[in-house]
Kinemage of the C-alpha trace (Angstrom):
@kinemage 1
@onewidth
@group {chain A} dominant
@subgroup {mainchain}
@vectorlist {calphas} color= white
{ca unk a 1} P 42.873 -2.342 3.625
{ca unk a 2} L 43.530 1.344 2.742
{ca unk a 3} L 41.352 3.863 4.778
{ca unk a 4} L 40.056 7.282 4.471
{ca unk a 5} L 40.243 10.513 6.181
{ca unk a 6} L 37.183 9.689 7.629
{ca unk a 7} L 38.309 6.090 8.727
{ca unk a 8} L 35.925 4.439 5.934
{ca unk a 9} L 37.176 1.662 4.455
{ca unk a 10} L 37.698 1.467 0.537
{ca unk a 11} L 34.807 -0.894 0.126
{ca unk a 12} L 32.308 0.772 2.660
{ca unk a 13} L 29.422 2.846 2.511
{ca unk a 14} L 28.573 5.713 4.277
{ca unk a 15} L 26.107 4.771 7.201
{ca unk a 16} L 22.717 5.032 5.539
{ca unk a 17} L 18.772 4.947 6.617
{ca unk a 18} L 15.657 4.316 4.559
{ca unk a 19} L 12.740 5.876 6.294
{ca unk a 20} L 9.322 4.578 4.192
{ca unk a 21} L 5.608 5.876 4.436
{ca unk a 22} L 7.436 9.436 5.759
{ca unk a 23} L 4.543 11.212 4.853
{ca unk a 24} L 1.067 10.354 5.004
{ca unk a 25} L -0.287 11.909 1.710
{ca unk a 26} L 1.725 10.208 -1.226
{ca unk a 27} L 1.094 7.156 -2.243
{ca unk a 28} L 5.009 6.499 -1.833
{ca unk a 29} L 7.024 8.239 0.679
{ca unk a 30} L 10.694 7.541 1.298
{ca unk a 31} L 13.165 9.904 3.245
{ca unk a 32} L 16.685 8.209 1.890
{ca unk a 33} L 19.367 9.152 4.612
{ca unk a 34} L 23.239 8.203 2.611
{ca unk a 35} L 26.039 9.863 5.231
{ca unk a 36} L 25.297 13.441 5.518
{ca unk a 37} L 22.504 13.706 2.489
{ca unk a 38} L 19.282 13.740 3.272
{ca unk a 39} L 16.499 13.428 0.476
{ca unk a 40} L 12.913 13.087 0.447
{ca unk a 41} L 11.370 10.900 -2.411
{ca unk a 42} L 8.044 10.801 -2.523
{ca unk a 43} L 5.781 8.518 -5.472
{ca unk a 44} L 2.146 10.479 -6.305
{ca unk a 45} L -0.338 8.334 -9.024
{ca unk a 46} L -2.415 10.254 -11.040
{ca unk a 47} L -4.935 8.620 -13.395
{ca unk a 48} L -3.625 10.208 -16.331
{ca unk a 49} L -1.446 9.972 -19.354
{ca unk a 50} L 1.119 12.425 -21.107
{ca unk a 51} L -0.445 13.743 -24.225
{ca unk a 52} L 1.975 11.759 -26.376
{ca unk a 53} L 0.452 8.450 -24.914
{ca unk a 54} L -2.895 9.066 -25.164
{ca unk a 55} L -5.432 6.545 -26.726
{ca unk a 56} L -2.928 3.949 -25.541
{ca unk a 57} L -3.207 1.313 -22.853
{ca unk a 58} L 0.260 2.407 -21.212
{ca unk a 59} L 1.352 4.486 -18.410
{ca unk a 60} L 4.607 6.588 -17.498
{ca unk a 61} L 6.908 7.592 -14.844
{ca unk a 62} L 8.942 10.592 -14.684
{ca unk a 63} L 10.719 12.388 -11.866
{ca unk a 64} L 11.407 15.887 -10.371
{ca unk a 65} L 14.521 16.912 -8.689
{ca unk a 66} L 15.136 20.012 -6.402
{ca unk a 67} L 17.593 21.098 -3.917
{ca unk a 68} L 16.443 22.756 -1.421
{ca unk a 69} L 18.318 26.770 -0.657
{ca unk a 70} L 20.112 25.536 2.279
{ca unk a 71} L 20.831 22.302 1.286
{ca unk a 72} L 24.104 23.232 0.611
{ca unk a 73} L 26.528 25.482 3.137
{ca unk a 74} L 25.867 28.476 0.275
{ca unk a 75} L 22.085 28.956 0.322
{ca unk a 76} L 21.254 28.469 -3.304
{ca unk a 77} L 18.418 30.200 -5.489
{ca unk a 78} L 14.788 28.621 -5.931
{ca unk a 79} L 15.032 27.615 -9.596
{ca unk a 80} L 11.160 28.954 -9.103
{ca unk a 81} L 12.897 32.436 -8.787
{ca unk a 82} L 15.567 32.100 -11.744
{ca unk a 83} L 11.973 31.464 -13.935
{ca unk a 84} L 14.180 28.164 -15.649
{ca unk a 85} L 15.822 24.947 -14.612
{ca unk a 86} L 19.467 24.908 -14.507
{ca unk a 87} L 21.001 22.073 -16.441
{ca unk a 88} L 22.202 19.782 -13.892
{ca unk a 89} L 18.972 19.815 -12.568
{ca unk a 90} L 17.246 18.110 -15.743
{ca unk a 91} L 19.915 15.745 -16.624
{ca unk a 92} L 19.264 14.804 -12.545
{ca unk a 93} L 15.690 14.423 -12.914
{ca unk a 94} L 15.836 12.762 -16.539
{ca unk a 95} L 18.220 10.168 -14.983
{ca unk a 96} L 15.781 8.892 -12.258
{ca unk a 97} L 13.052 8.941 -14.419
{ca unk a 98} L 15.170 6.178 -16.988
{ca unk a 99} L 16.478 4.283 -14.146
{ca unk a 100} L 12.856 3.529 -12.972
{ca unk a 101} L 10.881 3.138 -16.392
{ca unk a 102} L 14.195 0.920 -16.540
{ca unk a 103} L 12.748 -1.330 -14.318
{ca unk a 104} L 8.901 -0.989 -14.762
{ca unk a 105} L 6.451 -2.541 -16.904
{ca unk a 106} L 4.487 0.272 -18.753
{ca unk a 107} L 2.024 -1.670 -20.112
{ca unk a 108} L 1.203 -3.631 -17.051
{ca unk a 109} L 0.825 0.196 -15.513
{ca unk a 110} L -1.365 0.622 -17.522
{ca unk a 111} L -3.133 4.880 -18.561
{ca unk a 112} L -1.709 6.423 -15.490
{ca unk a 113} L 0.824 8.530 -14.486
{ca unk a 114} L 3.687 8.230 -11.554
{ca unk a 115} L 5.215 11.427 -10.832
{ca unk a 116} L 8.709 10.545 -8.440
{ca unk a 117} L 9.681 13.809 -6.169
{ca unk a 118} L 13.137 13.811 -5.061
{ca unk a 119} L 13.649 17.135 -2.447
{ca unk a 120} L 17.219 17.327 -1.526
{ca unk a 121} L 17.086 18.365 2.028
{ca unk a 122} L 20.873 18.049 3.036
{ca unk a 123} L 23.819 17.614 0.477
{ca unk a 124} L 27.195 15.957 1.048
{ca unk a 125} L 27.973 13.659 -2.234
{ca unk a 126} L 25.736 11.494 -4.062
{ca unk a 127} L 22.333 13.087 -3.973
{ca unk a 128} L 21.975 11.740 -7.308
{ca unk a 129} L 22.470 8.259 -6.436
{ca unk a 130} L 20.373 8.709 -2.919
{ca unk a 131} L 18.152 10.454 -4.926
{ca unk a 132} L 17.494 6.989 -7.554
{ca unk a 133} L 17.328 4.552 -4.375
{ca unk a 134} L 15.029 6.541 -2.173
{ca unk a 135} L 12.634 7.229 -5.602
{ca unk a 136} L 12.820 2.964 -6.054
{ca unk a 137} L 11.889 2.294 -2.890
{ca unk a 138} L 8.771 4.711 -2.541
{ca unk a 139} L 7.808 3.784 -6.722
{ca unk a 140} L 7.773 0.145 -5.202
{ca unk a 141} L 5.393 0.749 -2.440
{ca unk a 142} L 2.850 2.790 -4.447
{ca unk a 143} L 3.171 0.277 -6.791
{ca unk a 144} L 2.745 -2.749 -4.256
{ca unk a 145} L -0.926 -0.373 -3.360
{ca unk a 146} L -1.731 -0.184 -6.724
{ca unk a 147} L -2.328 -4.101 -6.481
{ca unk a 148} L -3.620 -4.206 -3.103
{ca unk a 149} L -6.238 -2.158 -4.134
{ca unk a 150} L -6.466 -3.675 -7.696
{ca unk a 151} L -6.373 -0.871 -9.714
{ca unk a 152} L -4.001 -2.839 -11.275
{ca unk a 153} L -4.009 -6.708 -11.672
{ca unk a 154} L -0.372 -7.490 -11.595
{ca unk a 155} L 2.777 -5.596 -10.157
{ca unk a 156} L 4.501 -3.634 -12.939
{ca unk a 157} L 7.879 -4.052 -11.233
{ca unk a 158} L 10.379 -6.458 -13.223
{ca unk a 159} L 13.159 -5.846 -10.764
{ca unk a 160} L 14.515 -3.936 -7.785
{ca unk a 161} L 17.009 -0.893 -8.541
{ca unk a 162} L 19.740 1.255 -6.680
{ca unk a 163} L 22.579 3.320 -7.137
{ca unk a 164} L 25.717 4.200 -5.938
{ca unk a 165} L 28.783 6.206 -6.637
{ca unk a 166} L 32.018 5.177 -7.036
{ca unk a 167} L 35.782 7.125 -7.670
{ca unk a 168} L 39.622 6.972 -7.988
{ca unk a 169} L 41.069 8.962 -5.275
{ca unk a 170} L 44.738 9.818 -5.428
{ca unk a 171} L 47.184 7.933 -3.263
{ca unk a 172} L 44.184 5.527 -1.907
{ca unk a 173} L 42.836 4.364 -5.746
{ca unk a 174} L 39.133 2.854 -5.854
{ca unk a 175} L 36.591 3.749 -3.498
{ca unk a 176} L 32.799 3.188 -2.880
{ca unk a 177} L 30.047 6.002 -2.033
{ca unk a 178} L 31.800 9.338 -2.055
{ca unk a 179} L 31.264 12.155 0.008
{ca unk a 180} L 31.201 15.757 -1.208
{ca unk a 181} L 34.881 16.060 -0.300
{ca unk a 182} L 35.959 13.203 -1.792
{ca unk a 183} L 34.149 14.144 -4.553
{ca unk a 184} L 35.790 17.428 -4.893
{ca unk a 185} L 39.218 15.505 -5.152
{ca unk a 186} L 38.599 12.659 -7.011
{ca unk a 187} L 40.341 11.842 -9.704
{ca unk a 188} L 37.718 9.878 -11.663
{ca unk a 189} L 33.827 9.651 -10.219
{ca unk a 190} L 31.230 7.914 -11.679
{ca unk a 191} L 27.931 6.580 -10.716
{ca unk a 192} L 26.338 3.207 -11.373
{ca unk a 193} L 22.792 2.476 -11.691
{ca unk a 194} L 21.882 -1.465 -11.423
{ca unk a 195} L 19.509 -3.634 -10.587
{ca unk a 196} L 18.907 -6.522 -8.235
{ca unk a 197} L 19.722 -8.892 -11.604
{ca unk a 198} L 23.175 -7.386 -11.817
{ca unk a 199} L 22.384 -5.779 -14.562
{ca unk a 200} L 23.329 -1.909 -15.365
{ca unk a 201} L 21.017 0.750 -16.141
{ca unk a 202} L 23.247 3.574 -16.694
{ca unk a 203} L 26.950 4.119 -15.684
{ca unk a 204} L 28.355 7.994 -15.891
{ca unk a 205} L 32.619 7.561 -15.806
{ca unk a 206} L 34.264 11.182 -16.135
{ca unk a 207} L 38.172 11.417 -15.512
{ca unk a 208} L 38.207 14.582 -13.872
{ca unk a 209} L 42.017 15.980 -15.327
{ca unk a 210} L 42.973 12.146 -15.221
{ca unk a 211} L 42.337 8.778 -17.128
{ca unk a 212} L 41.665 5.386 -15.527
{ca unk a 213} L 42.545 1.758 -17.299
{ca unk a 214} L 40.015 -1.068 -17.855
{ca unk a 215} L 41.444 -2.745 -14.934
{ca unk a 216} L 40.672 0.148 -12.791
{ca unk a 217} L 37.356 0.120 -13.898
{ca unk a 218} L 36.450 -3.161 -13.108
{ca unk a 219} L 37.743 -2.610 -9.809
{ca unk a 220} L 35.191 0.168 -9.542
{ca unk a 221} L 32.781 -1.692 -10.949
{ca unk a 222} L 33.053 -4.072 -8.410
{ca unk a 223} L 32.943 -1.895 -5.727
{ca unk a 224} L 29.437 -0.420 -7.127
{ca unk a 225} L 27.868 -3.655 -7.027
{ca unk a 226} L 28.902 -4.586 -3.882
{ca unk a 227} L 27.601 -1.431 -2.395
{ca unk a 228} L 24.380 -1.701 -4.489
{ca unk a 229} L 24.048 -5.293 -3.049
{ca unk a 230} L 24.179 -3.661 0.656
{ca unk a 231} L 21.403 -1.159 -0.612
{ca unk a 232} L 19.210 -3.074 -2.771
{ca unk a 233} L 18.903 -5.702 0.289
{ca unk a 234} L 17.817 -2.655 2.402
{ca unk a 235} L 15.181 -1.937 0.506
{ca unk a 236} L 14.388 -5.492 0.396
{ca unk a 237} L 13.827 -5.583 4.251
{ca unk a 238} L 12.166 -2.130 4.726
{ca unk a 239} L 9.570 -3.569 1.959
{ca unk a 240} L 9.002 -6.339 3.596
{ca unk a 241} L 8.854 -4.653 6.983
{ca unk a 242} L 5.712 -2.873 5.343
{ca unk a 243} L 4.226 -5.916 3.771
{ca unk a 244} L 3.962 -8.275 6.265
{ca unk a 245} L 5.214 -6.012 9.991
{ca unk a 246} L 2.905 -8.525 12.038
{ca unk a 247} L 5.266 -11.916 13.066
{ca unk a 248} L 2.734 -14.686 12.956
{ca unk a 249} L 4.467 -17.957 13.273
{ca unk a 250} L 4.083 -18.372 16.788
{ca unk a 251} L 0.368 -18.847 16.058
{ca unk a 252} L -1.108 -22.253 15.768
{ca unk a 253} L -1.199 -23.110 12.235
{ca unk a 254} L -5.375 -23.755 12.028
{ca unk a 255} L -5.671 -19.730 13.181
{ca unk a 256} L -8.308 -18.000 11.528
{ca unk a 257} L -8.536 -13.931 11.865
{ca unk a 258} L -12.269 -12.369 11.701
{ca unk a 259} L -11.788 -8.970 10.235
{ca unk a 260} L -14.016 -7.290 13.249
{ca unk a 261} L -13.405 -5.938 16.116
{ca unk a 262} L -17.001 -6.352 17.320
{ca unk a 263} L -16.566 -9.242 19.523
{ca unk a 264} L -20.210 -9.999 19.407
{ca unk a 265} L -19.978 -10.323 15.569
{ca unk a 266} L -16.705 -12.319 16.142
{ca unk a 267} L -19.255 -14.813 18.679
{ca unk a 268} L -20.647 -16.016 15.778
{ca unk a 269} L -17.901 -17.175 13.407
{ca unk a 270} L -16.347 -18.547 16.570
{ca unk a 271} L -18.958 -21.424 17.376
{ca unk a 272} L -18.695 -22.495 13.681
{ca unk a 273} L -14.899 -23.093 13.846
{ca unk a 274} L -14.844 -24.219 17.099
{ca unk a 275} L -16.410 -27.275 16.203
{ca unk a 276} L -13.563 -28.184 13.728
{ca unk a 277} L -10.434 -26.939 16.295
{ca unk a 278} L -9.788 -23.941 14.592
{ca unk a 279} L -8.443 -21.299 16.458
{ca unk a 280} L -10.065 -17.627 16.103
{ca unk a 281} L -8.673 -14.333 16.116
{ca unk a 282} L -9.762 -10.749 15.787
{ca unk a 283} L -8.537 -7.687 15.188
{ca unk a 284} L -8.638 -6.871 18.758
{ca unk a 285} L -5.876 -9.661 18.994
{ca unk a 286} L -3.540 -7.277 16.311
{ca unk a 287} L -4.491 -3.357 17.913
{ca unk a 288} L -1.686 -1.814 15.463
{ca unk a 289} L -3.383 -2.913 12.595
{ca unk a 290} L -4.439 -0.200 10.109
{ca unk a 291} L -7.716 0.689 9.349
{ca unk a 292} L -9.043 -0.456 6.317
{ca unk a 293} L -10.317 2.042 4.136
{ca unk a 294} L -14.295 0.710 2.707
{ca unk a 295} L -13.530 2.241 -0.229
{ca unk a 296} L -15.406 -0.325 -2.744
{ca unk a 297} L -18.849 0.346 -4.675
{ca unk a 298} L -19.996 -2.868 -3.740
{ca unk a 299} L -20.476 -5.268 -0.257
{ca unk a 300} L -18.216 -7.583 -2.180
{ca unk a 301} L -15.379 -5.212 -3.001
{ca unk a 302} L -15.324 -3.894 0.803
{ca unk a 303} L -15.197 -7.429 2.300
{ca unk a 304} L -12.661 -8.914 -0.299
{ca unk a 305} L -10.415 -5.564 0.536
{ca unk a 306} L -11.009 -6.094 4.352
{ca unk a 307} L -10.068 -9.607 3.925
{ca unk a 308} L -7.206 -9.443 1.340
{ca unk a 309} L -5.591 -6.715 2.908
{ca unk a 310} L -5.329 -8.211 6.503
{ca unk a 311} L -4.324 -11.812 5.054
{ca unk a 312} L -1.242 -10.334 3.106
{ca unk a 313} L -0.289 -8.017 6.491
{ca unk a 314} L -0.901 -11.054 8.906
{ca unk a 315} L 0.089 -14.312 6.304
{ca unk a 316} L -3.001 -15.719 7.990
{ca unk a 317} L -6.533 -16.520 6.481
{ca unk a 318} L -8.829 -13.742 7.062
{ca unk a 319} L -13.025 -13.821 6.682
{ca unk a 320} L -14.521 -10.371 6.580
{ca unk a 321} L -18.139 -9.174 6.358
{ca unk a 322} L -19.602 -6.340 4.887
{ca unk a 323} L -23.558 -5.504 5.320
{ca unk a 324} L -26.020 -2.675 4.468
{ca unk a 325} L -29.394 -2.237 3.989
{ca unk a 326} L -31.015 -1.503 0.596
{ca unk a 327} L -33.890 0.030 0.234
{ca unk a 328} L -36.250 -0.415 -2.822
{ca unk a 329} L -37.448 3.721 -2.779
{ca unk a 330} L -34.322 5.102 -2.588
{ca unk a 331} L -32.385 3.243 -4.849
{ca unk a 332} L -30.863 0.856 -2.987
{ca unk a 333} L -29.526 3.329 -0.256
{ca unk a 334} L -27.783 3.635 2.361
{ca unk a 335} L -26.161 0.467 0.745
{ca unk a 336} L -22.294 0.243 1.151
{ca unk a 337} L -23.151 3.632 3.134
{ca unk a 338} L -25.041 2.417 5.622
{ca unk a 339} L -22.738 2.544 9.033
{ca unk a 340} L -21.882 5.811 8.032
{ca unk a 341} L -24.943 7.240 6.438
{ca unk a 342} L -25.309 10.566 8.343
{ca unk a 343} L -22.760 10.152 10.878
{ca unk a 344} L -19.954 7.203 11.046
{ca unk a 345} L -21.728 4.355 13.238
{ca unk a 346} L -24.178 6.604 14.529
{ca unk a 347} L -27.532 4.318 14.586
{ca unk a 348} L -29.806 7.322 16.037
{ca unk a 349} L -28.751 9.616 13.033
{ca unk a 350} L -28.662 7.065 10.274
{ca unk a 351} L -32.121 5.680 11.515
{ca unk a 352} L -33.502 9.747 11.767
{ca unk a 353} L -32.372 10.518 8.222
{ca unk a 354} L -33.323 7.376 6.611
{ca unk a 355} L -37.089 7.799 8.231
{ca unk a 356} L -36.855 11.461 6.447
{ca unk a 357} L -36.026 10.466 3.202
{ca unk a 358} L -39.052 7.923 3.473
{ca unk a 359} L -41.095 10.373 4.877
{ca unk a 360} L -43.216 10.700 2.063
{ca unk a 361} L -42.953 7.335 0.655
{ca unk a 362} L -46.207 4.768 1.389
{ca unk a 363} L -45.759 1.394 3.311
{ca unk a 364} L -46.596 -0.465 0.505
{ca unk a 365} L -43.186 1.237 -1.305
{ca unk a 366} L -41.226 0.974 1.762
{ca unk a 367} L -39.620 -2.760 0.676
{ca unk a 368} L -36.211 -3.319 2.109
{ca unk a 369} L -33.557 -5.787 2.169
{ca unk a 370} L -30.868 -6.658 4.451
{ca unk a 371} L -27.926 -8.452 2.788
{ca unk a 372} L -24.265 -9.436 4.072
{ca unk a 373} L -21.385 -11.047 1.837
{ca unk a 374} L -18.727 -12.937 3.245
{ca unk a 375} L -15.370 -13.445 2.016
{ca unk a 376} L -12.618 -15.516 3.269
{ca unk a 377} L -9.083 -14.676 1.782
{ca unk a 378} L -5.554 -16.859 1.765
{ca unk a 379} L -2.641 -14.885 1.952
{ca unk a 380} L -1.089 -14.190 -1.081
{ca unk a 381} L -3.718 -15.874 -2.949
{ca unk a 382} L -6.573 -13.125 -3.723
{ca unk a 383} L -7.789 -14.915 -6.987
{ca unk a 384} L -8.919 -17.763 -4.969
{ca unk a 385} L -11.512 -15.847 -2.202
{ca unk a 386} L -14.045 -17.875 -0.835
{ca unk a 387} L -17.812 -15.822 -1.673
{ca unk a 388} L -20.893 -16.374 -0.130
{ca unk a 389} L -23.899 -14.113 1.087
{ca unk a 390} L -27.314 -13.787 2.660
{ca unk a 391} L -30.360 -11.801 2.561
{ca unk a 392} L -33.763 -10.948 4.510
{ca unk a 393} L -36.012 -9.363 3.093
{ca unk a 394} L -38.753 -7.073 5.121
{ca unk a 395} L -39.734 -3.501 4.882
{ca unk a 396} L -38.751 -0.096 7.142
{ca unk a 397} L -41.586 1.136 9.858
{ca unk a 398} L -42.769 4.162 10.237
{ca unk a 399} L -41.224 4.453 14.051
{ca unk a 400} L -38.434 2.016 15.681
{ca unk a 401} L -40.253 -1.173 17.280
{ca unk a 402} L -37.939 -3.015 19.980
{ca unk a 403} L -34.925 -2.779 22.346
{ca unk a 404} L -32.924 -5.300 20.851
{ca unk a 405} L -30.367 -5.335 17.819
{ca unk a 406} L -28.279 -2.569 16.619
{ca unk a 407} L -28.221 -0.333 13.333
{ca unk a 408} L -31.641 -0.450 11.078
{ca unk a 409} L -33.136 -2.750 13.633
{ca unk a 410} L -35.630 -1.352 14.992
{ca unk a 411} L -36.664 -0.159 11.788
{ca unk a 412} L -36.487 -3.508 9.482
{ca unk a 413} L -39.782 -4.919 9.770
{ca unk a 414} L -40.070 -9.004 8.696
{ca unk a 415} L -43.513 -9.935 7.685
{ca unk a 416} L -43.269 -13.470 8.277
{ca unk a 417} L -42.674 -13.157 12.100
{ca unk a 418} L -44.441 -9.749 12.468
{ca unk a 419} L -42.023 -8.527 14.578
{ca unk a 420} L -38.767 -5.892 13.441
{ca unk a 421} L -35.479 -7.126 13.838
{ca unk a 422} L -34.875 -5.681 17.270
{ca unk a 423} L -37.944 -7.838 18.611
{ca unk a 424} L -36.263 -10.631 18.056
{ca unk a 425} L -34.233 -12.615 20.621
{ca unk a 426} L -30.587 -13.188 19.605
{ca unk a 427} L -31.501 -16.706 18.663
{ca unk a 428} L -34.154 -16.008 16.761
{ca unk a 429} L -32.732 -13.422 14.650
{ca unk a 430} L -30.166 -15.229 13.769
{ca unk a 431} L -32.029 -18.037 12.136
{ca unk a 432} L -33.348 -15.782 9.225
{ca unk a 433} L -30.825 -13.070 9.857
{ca unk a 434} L -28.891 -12.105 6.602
{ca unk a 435} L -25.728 -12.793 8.328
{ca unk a 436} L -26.969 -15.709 9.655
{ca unk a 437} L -28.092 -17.244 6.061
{ca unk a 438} L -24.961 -16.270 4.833
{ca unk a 439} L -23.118 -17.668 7.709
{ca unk a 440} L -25.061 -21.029 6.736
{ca unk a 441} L -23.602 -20.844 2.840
{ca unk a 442} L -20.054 -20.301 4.657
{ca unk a 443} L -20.944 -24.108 6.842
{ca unk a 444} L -21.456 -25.923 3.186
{ca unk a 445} L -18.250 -24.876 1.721
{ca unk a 446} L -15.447 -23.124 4.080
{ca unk a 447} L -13.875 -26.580 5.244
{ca unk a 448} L -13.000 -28.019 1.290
{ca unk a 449} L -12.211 -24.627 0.827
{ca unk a 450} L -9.347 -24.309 3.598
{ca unk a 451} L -8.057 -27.519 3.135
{ca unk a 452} L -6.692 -26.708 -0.469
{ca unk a 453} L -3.465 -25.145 -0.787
């Protein structure tokens, strides 16, 4: 097989690296590394619409190109400066933007807006082509968030997407991925734009002072989806790397993970399954997890996010928790709020502001009520979550009462026993405990449940 001057083989790509999750403040982040070119693609959602879309239940995507000055051995102008974009420059940016509507379900997206940033940081041939892969790959993981999050109920993606460049060059004839020197030379370049279906998006052929047969371009043709194989599988793997990075099939297949790391809380969910031979996790068992962002309005929509989220990373069923305390006077605060009501998991300075806000407030006003929902989650099967929860109902002292308990304890006040929650043994708290009525719902149910596929 012919080589080139830079001992590359016809049908070979340039050694290339797909870096996802580069930076921490898009929703997509991908630094695509192709040879020498270096390119930063990064996916931002916005939760709006182009005026020629509005009052319609469909979103868009459109994409931004640059080069950076010294991108190039010539430092080159900000367009910024020139006050206009220079024409390669849009017909660059309009080409992404097709490739990846190409590929995208609109309507599924839904009113919102992806904007695709692709910063050339280094250029040596095919920023272009880097350029559409790196913008796939970081579209795909906002996307994939979109769901995880449910903003959006089903992926938008149809397919996965690359590109590549291929050329004639003289004396050696068809060639995959060109370099900027190559490029220079080449006697006919042209870049393909496919999918993972085999089917093309957009091919740009130019005979540069030459001509090329149909034979030769089926030979280039082939070439491009070769290479676009080698790339789209890439992506493939680095997705998947994100999805699921936690290998957990050396696990004994009746594992159950408790979304806590409070071992104490963990205690309690343990005894259940032990009964049964299930085997127990936490997150203490998976320390590189990330943190789950409680970003729902509800306890339902934190646990089922807590819960989904680690089943999909971990492939393992997951039950999660999430518990507040409403109060009757105030609305139902602290609510979803209340670990982090005046300082993140800071009992002393929740308890001291909540006691200020009911400063004024009589006893007879001061009703309260503890509640917990539990969720248990299959992985990949969120519309099937297991939902159960538990309440107590009491009222909030005027000063803490007890040594016992954590949180509101002190405070929570249960008529029935005339003691507050923190007067309570361990024992006895848990037998009218919100989390321990709603850890009696989860006995009824949980093993049916589990046993269905």
């Amino acid at each position: 097989m012919k080589t080139r001057n830079n001992a590359r083989k016809t049908n070979e790509l340039r050694p290339f690296k797909m870096i996802p999750n580069y930076l921490k403040n898009p929703e997509g982040s991908v630094l695509m590394i192709l040879g020498e070119t270096k390119v930063i693609c990064n996916a931002t959602v916005s939760e709006t619409q182009p005026p020629f879309l509005q009052d319609q239940d469909k979103g868009w995507i459109y994409a931004e190109y640059s080069m950076l000055p010294r991108a190039t051995p010539q430092r080159n102008r900000r367009e910024a400066t020139k006050g206009h974009q220079d024409g390669r420059t849009i017909e660059i940016q309009r080409l992404i933007g097709r490739s990846l509507r190409a590929v995208v379900d609109l309507n599924r997206l839904g009113p919102r807006t992806i904007v695709v940033d692709c910063d050339v940081l280094q250029a040596d041939g095919g920023t272009r082509t880097a350029s559409i892969t790196g913008a796939f790959l970081a579209l795909k993981i906002a996307l994939a968030k979109l769901v995880t999050k449910k903003i959006v109920s089903q992926n938008p993606l149809k397919t996965d997407l690359a590109a590549i460049s291929v050329g004639m060059l003289s004396k050696i004839g068809p060639v995959l991925d060109l370099d900027a020197s190559e490029d220079q030379q080449a006697l006919v370049d042209m870049n393909i734009v496919m999918t993972a279906a085999g089917d093309f998006v957009e091919l740009q052929g130019t005979g540069e002072e030459a001509t090329f047969s149909g034979s030769q371009l089926n030979d280039l043709l082939y070439l491009g989806t070769k290479g676009i194989e080698q790339l789209i599988t890439a992506q493939q793997y680095q997705f998947k790397q994100l999805s699921q990075p936690y290998d957990t099939s050396s696990l004994a297949g009746n594992t159950v993970v408790i979304a806590t790391r409070n071992l104490g809380k963990a205690r309690e969910f343990k005894d259940m399954f032990a009964a049964e031979g299930i085997q127990v996790k936490t997150l203490r068992d998976f320390p590189e997890l990330p943190k789950i962002e409680e970003t729902g309005r509800t306890f339902e929509e934190n646990a089922r996010l807590k819960a989904d989220t680690v089943a999909h990373l971990l492939n393992l069923p997951v039950l999660a928790d999430d518990s507040g305390l409403q109060v009757a006077a105030l609305n139902g605060r602290p609510g979803v709020f209340s670990a982090r009501y005046a300082g993140d998991h800071n009992d002393a300075a929740n308890n001291a502001k909540l006691l200020y806000e009911l400063s004024d407030t009589p006893r007879e006003k001061r009703n309260a009520t503890f509640h917990t929902t539990l969720v248990f989650a299959k992985p990949d099967q969120p519309k099937q979550d297991l939902v159960v929860s538990g309440e107590v109902n009491g009222y909030i002292l005027g000063i803490p009462r007890g040594e016992n308990g954590f949180g509101y304890d002190p405070l929570f006040y249960v008529p029935e026993l005339g003691k507050s929650l923190a007067e309570l043994t361990e024992a006895q708290k848990n037998k009218i405990s919100h989390r321990g009525n709603a850890l009696r719902q989860l006995e009824k149910v949980w093993r049916d449940w589990l046993s269905q596929s």
